[in-house]
C-alpha positions in Angstrom: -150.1 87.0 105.6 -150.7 89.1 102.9 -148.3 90.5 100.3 -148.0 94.2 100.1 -144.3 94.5 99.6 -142.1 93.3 97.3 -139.7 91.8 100.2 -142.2 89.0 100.6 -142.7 87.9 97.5 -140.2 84.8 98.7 -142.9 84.2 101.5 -145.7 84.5 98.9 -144.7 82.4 96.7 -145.2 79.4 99.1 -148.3 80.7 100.6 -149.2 80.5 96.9 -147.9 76.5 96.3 -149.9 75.5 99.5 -153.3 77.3 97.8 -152.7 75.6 94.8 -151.8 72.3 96.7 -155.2 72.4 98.3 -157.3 73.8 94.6 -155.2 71.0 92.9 -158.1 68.0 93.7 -160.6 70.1 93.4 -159.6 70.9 89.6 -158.5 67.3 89.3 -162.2 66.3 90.4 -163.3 68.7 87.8 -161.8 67.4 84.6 -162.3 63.8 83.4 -160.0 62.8 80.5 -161.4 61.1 77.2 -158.2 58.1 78.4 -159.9 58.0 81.7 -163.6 57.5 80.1 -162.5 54.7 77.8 -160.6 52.9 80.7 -164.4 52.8 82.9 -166.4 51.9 79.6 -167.3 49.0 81.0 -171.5 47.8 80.7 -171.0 47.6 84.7 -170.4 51.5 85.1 -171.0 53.3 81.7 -174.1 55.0 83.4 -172.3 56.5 86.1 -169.2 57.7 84.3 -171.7 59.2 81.8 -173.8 61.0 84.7 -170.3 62.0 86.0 -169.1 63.6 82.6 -172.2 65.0 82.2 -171.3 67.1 85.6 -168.1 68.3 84.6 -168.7 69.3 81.4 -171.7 71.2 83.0 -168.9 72.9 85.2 -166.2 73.4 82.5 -166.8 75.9 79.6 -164.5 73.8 77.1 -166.5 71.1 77.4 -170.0 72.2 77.5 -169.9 74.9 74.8 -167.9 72.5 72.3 -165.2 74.9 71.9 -161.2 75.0 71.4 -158.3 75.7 69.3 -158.2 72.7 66.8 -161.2 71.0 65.5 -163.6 73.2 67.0 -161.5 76.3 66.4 -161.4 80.7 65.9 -162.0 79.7 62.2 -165.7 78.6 62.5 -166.2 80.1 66.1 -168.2 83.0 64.0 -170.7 80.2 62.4 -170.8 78.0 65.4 -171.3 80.6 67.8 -173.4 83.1 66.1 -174.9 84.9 69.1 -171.7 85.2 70.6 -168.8 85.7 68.3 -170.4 85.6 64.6 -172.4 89.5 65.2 -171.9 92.7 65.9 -169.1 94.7 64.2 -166.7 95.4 67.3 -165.1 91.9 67.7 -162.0 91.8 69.0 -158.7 91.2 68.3 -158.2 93.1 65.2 -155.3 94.7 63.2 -154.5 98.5 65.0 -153.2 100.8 63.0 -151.2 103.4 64.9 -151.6 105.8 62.1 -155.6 106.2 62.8 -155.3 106.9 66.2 -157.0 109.8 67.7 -155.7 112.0 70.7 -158.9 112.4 72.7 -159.6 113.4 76.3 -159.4 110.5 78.3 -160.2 109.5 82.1 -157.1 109.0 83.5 -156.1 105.3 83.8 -154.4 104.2 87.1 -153.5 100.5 88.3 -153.7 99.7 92.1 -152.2 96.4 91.8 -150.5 95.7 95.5 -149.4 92.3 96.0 -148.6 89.1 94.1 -151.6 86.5 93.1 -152.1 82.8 92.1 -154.4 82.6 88.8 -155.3 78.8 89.1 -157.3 76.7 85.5 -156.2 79.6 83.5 -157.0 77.2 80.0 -160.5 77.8 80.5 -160.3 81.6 82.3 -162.0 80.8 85.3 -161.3 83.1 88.0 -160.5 81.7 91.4 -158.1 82.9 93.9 -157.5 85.7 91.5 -156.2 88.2 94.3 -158.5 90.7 96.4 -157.4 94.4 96.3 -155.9 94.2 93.0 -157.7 96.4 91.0 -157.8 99.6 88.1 -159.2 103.1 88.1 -160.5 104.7 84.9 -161.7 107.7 85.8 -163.7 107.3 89.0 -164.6 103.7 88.4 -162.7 101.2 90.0 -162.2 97.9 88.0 -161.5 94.8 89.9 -159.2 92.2 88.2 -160.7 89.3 88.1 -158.9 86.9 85.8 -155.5 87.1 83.9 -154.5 84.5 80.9 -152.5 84.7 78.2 -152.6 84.3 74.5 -149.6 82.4 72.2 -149.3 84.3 70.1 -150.5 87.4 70.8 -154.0 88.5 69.6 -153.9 92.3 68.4 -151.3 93.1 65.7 -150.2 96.1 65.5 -149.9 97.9 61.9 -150.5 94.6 59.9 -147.1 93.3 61.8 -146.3 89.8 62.4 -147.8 89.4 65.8 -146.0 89.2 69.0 -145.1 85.7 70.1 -147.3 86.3 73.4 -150.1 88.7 75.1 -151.4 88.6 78.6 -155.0 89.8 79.2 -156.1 91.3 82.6 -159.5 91.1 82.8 -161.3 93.5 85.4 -165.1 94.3 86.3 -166.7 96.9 87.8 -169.6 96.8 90.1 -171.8 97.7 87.6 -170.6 94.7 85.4 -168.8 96.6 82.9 -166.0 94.7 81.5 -162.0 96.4 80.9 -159.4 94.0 79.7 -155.9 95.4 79.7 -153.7 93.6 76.7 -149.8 93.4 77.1 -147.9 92.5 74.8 -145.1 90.0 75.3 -141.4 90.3 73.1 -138.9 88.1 73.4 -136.0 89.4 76.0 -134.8 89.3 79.0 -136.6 87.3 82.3 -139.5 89.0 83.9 -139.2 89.1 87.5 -143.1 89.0 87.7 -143.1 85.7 86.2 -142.9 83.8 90.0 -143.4 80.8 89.2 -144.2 79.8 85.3 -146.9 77.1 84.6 -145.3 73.9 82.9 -146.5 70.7 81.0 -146.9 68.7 84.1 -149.0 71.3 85.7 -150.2 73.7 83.4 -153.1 75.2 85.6 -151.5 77.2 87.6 -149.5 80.3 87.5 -147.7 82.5 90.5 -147.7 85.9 89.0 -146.7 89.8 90.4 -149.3 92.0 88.0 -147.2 94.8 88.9 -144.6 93.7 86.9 -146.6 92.7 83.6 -147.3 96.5 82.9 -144.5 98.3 80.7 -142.5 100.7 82.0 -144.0 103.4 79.8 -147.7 103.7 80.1 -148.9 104.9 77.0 -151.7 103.0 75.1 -154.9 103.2 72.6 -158.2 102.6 73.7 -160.8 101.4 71.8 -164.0 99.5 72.3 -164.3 95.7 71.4 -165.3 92.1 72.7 -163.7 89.3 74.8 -161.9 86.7 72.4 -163.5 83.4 73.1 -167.0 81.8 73.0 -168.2 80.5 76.4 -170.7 77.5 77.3 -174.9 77.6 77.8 -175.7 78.2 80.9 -172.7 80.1 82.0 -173.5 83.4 83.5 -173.7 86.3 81.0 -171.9 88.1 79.5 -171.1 85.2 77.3 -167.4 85.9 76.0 -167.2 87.3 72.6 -170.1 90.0 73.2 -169.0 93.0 72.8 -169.6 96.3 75.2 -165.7 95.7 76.6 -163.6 98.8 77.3 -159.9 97.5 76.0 -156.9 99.5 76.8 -154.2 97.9 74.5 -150.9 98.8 76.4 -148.4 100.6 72.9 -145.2 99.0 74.9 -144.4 95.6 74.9 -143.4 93.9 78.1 -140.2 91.5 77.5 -140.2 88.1 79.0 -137.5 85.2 78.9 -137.4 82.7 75.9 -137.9 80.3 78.4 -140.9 82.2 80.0 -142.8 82.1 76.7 -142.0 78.5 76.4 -143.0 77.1 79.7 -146.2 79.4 78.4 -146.3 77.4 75.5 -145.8 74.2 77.1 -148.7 74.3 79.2 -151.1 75.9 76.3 -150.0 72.3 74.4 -150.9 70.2 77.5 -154.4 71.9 77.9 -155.3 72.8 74.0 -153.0 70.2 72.1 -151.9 73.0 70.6 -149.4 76.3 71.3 -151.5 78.3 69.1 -154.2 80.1 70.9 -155.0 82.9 69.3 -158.2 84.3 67.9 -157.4 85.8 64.5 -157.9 89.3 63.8 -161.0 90.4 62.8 -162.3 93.1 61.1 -161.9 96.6 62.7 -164.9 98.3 60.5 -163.7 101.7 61.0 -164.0 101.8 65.0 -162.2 104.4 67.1 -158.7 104.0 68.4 -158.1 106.7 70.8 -154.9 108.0 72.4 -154.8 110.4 75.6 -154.4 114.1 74.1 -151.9 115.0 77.1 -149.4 112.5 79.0 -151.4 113.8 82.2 -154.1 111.0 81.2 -151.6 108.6 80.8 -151.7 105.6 83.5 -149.5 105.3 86.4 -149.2 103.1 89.8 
């Protein structure tokens, strides 16, 4: 069954429990905890849990490039990760000042997002079961979304503000490999309907999401050129997050979602990271271009 209508969302939503069921061993296979290592550290087996760590971490980006939010965090990402995230000067997030923003022609931006999804190991942004046919035009390229995750707190600020308490990022790619991330921003409100099913503490990895619903009711929004916000692992296919080359349309409107939405968020950022904060810190914007569409014609719409 797929889920073209909003009427079976219900329907979905289960269809979406029993693919997560079924992904849940497969991700449990995947990760093997530091308590579980020290518990089969005996001289009987310490070579095969080694030879078996050494598989997962070759499968999980955390793990193999080193990387998180705490002692391996944003702060030194730039000296630890110099090929990725320490060069260029269009790193992303940064400060954007609404002020600088230049009306330009733009390619009319238009989302085709039909039907409810599952985003499944969203700590670590791998894509699986991410939703076929949900996808972006800009222009006449089509964009397919391939991952969505979120940020607490968010990762742009906007005129040197104190930054939203959350931000979603929908990544898409194009067959060409050029990357667009839509950013929506997250206030604290009322409950969004999109939100099917939150993650939680007890299992973080998975989240029942309607895109259609995590887009603002008014359209408007800068575009700008700028990099993915994280370092990723050797060996995992290019590009490696970070490099920069990625067409970012920052929605101007934030989306509102429940106090307890942005917690259960929260909640399962602490269980994966050990920490809510998950946020690359702005960097410096060295005078790029922020455009804005010169006519509301070339603003986005379903």
């Amino acid at each position: 069954m797929r889920c073209f209508n909003r009427d079976t969302i219900t329907k979905c939503s289960r269809r979406s429990r029993d693919r997560r069921a079924a992904w849940r061993g497969f991700f449990a296979r995947r990760r093997l905890s530091a308590a579980v290592r020290t518990a089969l550290s005996s001289a009987g087996i310490v070579a095969i849990v080694l030879a078996v760590a050494s598989a997962v971490a070759a499968a999980d980006p955390i793990e193999a490039g080193g990387w998180n939010y705490t002692d391996n965090g944003p702060l030194v990402w730039n000296q630890n990760f110099p090929d990725q995230c320490g060069s260029g000067s269009r790193q992303s997030p940064f400060n954007i000042v609404s002020a600088d923003a230049t009306r330009a022609k733009l390619p009319k931006l238009k989302f085709h997002y039909n039907h409810p999804i599952t985003f499944l190991d969203h700590d670590d942004q791998i894509s699986i079961d991410h939703g076929d046919g949900n996808y972006i035009t800009i222009g006449k390229t089509r964009y397919d979304l391939k991952s969505i995750h979120q940020h607490t707190p968010a990762e742009y600020t906007v005129d040197d503000g104190t930054p939203y308490p959350m931000e979603f990022h929908l990544v898409h790619k194009s067959a060409a490999g050029q990357i667009a991330v839509v950013g929506v921003l997250v206030e604290s409100g009322k409950a969004d309907k999109g939100i099917i099913e939150p993650p939680s503490s007890a299992e973080p990895y998975t989240v029942d999401i309607d895109p259609r619903d995590l887009l603002p009711a008014d359209r408007s929004y800068w575009r700008f050129n700028g990099s993915l916000t994280t370092p990723t692992a050797s060996g995992v296919p290019s590009p490696p997050d970070c490099a920069e080359g990625v067409l970012w349309t920052e929605m101007r409107e934030p989306i509102e979602l429940s106090p307890d939405q942005i917690a259960a968020f929260k909640d399962s950022n602490n269980a994966v990271w050990g920490t809510t904060n998950i946020a690359r810190p702005v960097q410096p914007a060295n005078g790029r271009f922020i455009l804005i569409p010169a006519s509301a014609g070339a603003n986005s719409d379903r």
